[in-house]
Structures are given as structure tokens and as C-alpha cells.
PQR file with spaces between the fields and no chain letter, atoms N, CA, C, O and H, PARSE charges and radii, in Angstrom:
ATOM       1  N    UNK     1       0.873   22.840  -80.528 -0.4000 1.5000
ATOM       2  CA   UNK     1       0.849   24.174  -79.985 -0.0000 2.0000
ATOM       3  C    UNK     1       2.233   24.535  -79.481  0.5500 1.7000
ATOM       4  O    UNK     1       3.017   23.704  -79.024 -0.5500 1.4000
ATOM       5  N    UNK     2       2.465   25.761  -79.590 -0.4000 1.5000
ATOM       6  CA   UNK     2       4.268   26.126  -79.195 -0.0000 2.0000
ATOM       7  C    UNK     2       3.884   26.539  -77.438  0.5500 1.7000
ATOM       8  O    UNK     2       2.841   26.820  -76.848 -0.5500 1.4000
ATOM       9  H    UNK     2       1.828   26.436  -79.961  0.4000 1.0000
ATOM      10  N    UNK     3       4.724   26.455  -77.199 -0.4000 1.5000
ATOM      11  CA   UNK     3       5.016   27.190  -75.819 -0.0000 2.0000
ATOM      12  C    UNK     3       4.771   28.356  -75.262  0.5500 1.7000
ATOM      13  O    UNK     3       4.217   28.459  -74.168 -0.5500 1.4000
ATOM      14  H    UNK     3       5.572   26.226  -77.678  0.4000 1.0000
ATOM      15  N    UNK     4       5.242   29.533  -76.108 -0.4000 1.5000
ATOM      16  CA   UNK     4       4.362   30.996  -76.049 -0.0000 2.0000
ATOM      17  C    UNK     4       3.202   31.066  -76.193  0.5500 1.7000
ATOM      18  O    UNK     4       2.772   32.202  -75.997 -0.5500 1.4000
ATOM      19  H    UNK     4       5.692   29.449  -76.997  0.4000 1.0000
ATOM      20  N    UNK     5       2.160   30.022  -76.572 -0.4000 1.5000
ATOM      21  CA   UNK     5       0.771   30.611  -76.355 -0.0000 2.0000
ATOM      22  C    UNK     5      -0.166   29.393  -75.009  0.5500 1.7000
ATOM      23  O    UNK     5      -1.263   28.865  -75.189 -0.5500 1.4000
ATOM      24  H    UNK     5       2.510   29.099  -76.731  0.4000 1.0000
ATOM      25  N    UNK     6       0.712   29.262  -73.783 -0.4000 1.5000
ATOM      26  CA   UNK     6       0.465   28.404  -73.027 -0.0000 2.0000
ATOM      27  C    UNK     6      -0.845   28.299  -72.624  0.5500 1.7000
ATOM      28  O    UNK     6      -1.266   27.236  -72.169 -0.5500 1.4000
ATOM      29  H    UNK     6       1.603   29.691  -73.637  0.4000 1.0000
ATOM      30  N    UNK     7      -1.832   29.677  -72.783 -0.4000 1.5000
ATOM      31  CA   UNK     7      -3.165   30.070  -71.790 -0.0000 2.0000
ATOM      32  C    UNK     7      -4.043   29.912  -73.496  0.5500 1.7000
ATOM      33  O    UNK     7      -5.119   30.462  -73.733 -0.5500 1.4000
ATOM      34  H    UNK     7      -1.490   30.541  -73.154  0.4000 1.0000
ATOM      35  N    UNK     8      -3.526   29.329  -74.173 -0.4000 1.5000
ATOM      36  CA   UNK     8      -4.469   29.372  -75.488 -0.0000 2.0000
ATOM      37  C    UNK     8      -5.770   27.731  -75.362  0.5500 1.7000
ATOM      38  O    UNK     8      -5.685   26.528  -75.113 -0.5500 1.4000
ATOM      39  H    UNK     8      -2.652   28.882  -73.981  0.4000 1.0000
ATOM      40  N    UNK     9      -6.705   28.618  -75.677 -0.4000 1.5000
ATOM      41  CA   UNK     9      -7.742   27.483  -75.156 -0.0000 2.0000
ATOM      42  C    UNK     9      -7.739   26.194  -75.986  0.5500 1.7000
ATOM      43  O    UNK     9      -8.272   25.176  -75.545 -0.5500 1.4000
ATOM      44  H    UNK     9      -6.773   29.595  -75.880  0.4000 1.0000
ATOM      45  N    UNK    10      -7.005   26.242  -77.458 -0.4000 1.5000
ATOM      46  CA   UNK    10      -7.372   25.222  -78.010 -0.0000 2.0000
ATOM      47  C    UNK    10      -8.361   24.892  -79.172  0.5500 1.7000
ATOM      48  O    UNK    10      -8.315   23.871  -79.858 -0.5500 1.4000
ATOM      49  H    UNK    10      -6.572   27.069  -77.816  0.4000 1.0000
ATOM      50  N    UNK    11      -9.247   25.894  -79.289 -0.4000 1.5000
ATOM      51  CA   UNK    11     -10.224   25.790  -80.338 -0.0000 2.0000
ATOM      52  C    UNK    11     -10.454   24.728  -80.861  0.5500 1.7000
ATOM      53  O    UNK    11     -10.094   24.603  -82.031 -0.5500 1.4000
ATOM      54  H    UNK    11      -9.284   26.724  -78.732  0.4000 1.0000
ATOM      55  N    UNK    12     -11.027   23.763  -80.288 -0.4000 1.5000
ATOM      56  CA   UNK    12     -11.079   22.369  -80.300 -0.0000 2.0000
ATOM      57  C    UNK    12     -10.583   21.464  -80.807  0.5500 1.7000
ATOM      58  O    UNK    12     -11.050   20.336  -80.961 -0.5500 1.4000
ATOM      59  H    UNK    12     -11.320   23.864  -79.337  0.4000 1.0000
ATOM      60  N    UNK    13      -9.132   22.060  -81.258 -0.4000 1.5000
ATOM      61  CA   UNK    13      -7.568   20.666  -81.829 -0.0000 2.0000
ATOM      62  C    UNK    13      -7.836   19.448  -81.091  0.5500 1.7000
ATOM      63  O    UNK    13      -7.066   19.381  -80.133 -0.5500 1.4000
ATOM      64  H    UNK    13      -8.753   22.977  -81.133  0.4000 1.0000
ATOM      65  N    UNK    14      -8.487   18.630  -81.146 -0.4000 1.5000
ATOM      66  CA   UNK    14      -8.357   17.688  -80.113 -0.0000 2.0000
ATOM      67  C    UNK    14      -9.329   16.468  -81.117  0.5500 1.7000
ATOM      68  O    UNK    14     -10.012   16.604  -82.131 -0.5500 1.4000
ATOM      69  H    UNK    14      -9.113   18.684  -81.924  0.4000 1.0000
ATOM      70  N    UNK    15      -8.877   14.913  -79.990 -0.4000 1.5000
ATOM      71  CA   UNK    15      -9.548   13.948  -81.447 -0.0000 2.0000
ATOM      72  C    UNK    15     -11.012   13.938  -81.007  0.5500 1.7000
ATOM      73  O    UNK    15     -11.806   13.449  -81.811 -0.5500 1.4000
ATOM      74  H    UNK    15      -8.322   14.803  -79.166  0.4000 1.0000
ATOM      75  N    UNK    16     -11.427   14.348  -79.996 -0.4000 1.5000
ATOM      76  CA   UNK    16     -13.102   14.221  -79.789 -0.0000 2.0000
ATOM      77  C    UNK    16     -13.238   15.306  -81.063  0.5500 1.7000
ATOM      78  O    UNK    16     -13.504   14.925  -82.202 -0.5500 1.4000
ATOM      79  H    UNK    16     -10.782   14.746  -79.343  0.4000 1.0000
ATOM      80  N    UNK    17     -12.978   16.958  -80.645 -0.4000 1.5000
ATOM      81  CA   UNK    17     -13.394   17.306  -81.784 -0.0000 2.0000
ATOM      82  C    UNK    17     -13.808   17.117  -83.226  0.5500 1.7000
ATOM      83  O    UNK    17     -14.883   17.320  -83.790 -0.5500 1.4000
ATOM      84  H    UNK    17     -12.762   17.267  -79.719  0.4000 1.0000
ATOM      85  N    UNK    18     -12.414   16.583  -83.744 -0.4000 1.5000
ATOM      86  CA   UNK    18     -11.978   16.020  -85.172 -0.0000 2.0000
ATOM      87  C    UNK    18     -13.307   14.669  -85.706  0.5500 1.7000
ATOM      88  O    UNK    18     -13.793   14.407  -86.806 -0.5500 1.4000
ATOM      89  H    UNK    18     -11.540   16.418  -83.286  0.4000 1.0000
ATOM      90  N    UNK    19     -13.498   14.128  -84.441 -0.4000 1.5000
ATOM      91  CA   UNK    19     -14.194   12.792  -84.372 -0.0000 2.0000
ATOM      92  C    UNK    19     -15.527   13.320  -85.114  0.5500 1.7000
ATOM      93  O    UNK    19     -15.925   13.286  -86.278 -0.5500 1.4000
ATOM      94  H    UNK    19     -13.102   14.341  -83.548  0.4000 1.0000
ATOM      95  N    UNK    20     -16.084   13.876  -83.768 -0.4000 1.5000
ATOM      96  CA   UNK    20     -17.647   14.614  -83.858 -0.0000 2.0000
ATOM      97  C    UNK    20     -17.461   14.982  -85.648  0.5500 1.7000
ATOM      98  O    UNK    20     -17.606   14.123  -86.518 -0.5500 1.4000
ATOM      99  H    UNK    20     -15.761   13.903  -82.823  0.4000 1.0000
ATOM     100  N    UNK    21     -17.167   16.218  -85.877 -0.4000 1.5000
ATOM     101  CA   UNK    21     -16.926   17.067  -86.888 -0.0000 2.0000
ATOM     102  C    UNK    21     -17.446   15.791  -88.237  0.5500 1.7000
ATOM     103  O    UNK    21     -18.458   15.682  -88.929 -0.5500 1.4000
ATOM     104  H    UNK    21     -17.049   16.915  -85.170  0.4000 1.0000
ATOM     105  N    UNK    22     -16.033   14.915  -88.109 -0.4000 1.5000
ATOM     106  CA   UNK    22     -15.776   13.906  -89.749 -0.0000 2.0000
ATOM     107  C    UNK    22     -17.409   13.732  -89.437  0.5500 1.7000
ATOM     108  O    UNK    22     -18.352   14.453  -89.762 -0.5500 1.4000
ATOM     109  H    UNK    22     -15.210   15.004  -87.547  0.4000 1.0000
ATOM     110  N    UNK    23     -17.365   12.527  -88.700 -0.4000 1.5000
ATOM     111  CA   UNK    23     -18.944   12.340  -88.526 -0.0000 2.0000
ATOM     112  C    UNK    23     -20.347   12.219  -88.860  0.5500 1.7000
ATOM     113  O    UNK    23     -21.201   11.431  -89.264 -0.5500 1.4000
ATOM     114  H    UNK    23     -16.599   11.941  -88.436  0.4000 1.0000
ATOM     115  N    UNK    24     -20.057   13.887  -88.334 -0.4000 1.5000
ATOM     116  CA   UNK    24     -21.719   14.867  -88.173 -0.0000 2.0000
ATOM     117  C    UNK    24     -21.434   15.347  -89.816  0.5500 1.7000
ATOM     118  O    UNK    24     -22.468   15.607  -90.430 -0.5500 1.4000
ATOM     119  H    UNK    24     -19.363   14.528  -88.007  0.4000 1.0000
ATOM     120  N    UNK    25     -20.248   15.479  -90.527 -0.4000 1.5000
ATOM     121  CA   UNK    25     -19.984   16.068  -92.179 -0.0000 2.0000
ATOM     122  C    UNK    25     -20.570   14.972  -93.195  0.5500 1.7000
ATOM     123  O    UNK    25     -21.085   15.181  -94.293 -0.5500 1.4000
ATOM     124  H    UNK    25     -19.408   15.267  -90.028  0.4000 1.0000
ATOM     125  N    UNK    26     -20.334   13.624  -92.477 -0.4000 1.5000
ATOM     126  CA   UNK    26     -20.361   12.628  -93.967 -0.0000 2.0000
ATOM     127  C    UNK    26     -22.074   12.528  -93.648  0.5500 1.7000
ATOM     128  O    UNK    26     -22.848   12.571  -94.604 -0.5500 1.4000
ATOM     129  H    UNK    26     -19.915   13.454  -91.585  0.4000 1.0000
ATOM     130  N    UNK    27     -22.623   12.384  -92.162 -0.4000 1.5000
ATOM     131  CA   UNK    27     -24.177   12.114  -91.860 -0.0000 2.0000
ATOM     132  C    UNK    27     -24.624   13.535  -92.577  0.5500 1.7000
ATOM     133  O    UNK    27     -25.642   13.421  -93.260 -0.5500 1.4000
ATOM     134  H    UNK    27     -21.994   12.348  -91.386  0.4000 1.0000
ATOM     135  N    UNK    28     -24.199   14.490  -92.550 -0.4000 1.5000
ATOM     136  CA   UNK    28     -24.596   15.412  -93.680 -0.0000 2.0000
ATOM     137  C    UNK    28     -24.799   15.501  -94.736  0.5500 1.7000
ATOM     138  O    UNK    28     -25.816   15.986  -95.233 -0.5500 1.4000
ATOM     139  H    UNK    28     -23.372   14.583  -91.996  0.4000 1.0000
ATOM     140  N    UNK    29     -23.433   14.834  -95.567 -0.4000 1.5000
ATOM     141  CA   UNK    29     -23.511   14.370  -96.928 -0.0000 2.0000
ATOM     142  C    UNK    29     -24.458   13.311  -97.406  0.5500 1.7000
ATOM     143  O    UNK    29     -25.040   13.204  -98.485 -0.5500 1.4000
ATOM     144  H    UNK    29     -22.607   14.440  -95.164  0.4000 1.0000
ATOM     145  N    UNK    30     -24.468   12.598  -96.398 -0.4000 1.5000
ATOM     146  CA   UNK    30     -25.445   11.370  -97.180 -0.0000 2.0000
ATOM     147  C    UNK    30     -27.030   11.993  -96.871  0.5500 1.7000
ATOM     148  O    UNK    30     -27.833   11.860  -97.795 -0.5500 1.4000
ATOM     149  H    UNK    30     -23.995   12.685  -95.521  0.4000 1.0000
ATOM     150  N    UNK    31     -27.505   12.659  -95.625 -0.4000 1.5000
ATOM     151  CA   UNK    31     -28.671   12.447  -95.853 -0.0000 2.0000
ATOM     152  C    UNK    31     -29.055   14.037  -96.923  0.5500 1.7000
ATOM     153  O    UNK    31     -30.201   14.456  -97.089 -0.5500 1.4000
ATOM     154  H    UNK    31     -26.853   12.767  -94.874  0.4000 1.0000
ATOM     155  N    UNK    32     -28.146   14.508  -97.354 -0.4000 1.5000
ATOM     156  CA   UNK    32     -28.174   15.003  -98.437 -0.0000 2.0000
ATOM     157  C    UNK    32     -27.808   14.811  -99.975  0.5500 1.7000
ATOM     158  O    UNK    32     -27.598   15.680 -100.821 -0.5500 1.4000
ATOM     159  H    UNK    32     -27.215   14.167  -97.220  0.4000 1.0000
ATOM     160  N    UNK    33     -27.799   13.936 -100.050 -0.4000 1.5000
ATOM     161  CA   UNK    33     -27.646   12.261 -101.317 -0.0000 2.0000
ATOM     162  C    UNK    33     -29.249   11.909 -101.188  0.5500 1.7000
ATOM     163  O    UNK    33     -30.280   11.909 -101.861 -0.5500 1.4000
ATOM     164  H    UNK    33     -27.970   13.230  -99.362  0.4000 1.0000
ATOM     165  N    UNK    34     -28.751   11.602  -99.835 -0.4000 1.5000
ATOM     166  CA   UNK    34     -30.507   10.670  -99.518 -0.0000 2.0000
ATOM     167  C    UNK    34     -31.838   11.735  -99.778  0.5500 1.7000
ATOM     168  O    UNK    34     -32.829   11.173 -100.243 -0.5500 1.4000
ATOM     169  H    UNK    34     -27.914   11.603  -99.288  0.4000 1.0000
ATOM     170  N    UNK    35     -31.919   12.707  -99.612 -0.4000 1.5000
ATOM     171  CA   UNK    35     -32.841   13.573 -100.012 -0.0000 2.0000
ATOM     172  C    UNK    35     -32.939   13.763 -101.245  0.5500 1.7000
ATOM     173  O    UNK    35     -33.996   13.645 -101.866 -0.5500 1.4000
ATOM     174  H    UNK    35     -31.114   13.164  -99.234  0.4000 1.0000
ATOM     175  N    UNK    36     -31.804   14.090 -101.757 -0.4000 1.5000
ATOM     176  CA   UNK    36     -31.879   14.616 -103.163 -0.0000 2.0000
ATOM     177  C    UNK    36     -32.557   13.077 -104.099  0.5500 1.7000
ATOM     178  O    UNK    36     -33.103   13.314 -105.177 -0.5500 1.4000
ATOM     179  H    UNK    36     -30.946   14.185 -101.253  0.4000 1.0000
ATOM     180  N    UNK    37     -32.492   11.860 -103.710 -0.4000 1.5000
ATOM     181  CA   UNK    37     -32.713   10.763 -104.843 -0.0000 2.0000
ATOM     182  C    UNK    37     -34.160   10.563 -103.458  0.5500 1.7000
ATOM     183  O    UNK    37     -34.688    9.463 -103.614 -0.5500 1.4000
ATOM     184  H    UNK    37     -32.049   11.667 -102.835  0.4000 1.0000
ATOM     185  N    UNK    38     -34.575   11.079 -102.693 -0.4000 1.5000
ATOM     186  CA   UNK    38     -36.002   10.425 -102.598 -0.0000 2.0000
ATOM     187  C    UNK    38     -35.908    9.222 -101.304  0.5500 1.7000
ATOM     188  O    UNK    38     -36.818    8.399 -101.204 -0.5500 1.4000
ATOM     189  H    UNK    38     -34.145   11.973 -102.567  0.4000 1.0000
ATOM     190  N    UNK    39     -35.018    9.210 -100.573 -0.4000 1.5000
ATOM     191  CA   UNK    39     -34.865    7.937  -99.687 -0.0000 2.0000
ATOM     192  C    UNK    39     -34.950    8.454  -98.600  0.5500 1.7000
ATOM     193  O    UNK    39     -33.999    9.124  -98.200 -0.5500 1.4000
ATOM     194  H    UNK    39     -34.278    9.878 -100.654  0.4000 1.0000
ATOM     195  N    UNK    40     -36.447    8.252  -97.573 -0.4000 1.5000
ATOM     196  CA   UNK    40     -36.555    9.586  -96.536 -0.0000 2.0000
ATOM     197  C    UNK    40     -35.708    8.179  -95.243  0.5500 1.7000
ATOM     198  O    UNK    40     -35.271    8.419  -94.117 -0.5500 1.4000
ATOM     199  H    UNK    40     -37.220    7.707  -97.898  0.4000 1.0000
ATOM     200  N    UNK    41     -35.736    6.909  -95.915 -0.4000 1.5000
ATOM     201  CA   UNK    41     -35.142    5.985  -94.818 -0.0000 2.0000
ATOM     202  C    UNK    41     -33.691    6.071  -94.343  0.5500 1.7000
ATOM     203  O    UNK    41     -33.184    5.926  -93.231 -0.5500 1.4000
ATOM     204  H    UNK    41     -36.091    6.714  -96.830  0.4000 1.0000
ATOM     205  N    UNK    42     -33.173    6.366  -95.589 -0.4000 1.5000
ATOM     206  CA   UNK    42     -31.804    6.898  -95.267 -0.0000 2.0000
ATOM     207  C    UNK    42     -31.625    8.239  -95.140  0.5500 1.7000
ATOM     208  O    UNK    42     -30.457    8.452  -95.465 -0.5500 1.4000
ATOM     209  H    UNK    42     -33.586    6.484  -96.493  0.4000 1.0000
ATOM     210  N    UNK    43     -32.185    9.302  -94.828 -0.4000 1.5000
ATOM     211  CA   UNK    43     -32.343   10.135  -94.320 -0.0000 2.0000
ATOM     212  C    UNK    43     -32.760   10.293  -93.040  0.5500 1.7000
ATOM     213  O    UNK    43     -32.172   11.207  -92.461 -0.5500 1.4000
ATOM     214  H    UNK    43     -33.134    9.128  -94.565  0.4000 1.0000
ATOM     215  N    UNK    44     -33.573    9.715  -92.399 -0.4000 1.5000
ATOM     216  CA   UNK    44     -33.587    9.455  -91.232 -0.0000 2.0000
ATOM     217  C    UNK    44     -32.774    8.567  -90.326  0.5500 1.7000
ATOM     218  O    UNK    44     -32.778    8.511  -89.096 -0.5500 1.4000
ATOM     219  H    UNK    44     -34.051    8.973  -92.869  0.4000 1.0000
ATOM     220  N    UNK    45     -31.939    7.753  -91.383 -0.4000 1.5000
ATOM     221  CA   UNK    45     -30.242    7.060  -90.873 -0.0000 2.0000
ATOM     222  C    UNK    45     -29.237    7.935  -90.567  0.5500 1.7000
ATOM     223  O    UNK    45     -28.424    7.724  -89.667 -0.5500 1.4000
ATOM     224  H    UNK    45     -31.936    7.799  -92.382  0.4000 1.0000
ATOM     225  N    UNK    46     -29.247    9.031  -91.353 -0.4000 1.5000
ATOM     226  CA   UNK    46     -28.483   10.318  -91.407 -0.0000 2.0000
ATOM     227  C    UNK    46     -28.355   11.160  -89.855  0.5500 1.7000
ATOM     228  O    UNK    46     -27.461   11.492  -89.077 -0.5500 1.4000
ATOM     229  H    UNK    46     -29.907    9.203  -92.084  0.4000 1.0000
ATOM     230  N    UNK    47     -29.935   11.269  -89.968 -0.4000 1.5000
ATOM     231  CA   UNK    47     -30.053   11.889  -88.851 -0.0000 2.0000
ATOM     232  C    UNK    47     -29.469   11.497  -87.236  0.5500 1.7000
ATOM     233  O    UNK    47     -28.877   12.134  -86.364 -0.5500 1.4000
ATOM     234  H    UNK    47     -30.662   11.000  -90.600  0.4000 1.0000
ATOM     235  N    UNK    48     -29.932   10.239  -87.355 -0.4000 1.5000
ATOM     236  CA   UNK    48     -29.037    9.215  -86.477 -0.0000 2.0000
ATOM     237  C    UNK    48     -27.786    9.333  -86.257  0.5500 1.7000
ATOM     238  O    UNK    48     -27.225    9.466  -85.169 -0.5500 1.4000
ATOM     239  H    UNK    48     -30.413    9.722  -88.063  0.4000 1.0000
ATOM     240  N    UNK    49     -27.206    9.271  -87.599 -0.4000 1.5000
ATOM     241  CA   UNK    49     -25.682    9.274  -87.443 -0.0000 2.0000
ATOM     242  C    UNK    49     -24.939   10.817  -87.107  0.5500 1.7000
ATOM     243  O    UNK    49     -23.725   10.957  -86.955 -0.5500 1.4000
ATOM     244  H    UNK    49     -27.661    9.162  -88.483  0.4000 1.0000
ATOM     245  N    UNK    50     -26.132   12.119  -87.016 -0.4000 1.5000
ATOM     246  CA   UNK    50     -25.409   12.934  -86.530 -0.0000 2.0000
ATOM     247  C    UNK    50     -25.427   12.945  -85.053  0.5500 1.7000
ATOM     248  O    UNK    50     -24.465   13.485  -84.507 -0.5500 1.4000
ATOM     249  H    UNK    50     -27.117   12.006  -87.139  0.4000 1.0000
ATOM     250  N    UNK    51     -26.477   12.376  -84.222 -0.4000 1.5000
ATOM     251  CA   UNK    51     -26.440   12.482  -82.885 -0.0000 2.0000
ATOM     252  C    UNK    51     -25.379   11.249  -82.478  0.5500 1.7000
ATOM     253  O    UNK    51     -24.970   11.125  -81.324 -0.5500 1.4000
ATOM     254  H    UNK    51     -27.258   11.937  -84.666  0.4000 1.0000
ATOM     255  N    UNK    52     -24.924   10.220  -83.730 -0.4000 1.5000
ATOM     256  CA   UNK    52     -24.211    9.332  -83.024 -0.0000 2.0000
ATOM     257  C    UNK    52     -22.637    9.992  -82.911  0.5500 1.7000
ATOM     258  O    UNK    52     -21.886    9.844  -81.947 -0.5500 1.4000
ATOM     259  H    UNK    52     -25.257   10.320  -84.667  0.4000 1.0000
ATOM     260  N    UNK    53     -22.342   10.762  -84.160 -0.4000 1.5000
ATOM     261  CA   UNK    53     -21.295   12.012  -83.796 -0.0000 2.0000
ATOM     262  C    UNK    53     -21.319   12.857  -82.643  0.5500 1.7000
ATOM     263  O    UNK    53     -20.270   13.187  -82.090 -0.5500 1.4000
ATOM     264  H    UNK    53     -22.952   10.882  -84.943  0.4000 1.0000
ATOM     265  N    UNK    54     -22.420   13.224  -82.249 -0.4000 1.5000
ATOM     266  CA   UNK    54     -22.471   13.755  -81.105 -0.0000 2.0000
ATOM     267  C    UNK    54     -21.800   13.401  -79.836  0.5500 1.7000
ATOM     268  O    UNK    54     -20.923   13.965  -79.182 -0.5500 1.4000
ATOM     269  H    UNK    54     -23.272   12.956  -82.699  0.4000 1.0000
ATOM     270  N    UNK    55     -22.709   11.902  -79.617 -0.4000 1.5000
ATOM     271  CA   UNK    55     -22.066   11.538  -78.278 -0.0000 2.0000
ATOM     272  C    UNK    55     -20.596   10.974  -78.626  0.5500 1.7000
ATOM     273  O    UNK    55     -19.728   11.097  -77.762 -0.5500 1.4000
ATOM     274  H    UNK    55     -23.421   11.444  -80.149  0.4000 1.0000
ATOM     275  N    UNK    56     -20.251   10.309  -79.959 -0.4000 1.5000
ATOM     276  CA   UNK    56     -18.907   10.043  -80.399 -0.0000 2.0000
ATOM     277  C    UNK    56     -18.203   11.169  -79.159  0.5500 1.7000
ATOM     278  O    UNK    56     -17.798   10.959  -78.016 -0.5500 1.4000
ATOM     279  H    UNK    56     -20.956   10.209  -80.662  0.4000 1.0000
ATOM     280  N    UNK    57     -18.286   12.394  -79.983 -0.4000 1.5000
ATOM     281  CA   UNK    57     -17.328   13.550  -79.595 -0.0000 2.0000
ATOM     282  C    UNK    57     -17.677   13.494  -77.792  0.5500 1.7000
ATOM     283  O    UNK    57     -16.745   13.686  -77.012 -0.5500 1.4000
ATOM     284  H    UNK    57     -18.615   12.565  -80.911  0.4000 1.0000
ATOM     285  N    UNK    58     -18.453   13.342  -77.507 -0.4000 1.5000
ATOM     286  CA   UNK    58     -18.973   14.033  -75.894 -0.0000 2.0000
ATOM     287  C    UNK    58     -18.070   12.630  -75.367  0.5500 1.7000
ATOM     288  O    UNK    58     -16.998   12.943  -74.849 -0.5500 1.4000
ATOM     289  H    UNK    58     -19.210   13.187  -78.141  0.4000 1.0000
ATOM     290  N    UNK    59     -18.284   11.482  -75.412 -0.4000 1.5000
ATOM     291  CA   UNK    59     -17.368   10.595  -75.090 -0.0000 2.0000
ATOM     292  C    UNK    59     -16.023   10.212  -74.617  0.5500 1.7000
ATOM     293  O    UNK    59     -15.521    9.839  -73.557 -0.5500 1.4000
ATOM     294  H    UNK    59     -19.155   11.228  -75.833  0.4000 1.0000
ATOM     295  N    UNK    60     -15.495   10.544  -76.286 -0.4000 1.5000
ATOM     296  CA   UNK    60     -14.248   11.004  -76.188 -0.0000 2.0000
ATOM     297  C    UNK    60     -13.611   12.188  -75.177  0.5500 1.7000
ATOM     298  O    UNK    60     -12.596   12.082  -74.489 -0.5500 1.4000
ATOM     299  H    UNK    60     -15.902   10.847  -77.147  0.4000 1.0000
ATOM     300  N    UNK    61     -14.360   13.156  -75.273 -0.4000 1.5000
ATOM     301  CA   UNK    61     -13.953   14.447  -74.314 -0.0000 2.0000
ATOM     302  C    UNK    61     -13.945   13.934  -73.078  0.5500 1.7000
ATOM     303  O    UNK    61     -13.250   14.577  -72.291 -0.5500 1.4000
ATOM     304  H    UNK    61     -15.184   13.242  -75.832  0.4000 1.0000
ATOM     305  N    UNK    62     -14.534   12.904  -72.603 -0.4000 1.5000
ATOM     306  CA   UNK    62     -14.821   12.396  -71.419 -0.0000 2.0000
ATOM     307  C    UNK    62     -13.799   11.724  -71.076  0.5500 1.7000
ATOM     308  O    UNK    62     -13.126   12.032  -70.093 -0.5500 1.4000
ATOM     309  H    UNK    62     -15.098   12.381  -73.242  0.4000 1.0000
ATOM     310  N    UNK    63     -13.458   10.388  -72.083 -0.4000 1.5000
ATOM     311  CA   UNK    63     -12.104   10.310  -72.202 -0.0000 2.0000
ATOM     312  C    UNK    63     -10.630   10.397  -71.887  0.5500 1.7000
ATOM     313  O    UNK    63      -9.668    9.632  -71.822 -0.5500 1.4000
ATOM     314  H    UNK    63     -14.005   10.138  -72.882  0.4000 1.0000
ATOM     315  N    UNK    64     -10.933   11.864  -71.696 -0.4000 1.5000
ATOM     316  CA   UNK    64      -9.129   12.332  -72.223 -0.0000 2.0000
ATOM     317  C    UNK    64      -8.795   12.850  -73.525  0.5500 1.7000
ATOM     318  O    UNK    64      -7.693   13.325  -73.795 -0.5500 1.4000
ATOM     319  H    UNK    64     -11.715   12.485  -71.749  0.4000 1.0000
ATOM     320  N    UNK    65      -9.594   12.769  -74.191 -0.4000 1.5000
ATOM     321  CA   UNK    65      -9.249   13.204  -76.111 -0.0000 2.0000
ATOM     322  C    UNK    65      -9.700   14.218  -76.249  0.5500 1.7000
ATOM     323  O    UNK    65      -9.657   14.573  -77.427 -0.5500 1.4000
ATOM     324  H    UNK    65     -10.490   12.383  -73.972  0.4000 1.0000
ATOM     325  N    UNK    66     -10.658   15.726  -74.827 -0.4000 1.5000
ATOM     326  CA   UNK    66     -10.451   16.444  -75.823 -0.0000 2.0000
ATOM     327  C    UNK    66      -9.467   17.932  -75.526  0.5500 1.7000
ATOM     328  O    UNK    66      -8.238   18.015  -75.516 -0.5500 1.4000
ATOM     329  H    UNK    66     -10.692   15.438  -73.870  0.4000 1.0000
ATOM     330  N    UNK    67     -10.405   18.930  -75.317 -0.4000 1.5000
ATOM     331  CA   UNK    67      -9.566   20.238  -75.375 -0.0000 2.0000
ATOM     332  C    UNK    67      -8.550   20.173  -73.923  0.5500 1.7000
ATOM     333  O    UNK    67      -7.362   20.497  -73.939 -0.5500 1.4000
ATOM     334  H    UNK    67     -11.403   18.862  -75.325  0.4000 1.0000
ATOM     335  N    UNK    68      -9.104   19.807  -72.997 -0.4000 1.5000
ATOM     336  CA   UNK    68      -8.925   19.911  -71.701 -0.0000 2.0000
ATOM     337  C    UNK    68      -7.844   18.790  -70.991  0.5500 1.7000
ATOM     338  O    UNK    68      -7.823   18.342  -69.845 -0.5500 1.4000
ATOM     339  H    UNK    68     -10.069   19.544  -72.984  0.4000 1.0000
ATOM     340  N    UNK    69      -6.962   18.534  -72.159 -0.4000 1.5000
ATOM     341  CA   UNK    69      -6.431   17.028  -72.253 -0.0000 2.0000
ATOM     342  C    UNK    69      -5.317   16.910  -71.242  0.5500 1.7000
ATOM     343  O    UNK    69      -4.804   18.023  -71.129 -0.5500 1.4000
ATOM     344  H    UNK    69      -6.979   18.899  -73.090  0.4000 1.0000
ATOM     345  N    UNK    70      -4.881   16.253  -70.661 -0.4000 1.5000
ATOM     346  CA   UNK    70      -3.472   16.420  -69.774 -0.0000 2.0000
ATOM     347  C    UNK    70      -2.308   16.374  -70.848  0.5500 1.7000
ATOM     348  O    UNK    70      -2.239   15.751  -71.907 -0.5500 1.4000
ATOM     349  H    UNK    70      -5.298   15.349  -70.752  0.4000 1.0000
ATOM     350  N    UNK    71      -1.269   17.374  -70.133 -0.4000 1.5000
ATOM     351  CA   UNK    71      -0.147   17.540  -71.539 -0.0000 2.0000
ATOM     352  C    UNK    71       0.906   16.537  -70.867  0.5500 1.7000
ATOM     353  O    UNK    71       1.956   16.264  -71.447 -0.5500 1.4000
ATOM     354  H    UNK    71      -1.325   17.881  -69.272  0.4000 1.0000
């Protein structure tokens, strides 16, 4: 971020964000693999792995990693 936009909130540039996001995208992709061929077990792994993105990201923010970060 440059200097002239000091009061800019950030729109969640930060690695909790980035974290959550990859995540909650690939637990997307697969349990949409996993649906499409019939595997409701790995689909319900899926599902898992988006709430485990979840707290991933909530973690991290907790952290120090996310929007609210010390500069």
C-alpha cells in the first residue's frame, strides 16, 4: 500500500485472508470433483475443509496476519 491512501481499510490484503480464501477454493473444488463422480464421503471431507479455512483465516487474524496488522 503507498502512503497517500493511509485511512484505506485494506480489503483484506492480508495472509489470514489469502489463507481462508486458497482453502475454502480448493475444499470447493474437490467437493465438486467429489460430487460430480458420486463420493458423498469426500464431499463431506470438503465440507470440513471449508470450516477448517475458516478458523485457518479467524486464527491467523488473531495472530497478527490480518487486516488490522501493526505496520
Amino acid at each position: 500500500m503507498s502512503e497517500e491512501h493511509a485511512n484505506e481499510p485494506g480489503h483484506g490484503d492480508s495472509v489470514a485472508a489469502w489463507t481462508a480464501v486458497i482453502v475454502i477454493m480448493v475444499a470447493f473444488a474437490t467437493g465438486t470433483l467429489a460430487m460430480w463422480f458420486g463420493r458423498m464421503d469426500y464431499v463431506l471431507a470438503s465440507a470440513g475443509l471449508v470450516l477448517v479455512g475458516l478458523v485457518a483465516g479467524l486464527v491467523l487474524s488473531k495472530l497478527g496476519f490480518g487486516v488490522k496488522r501493526s505496520k
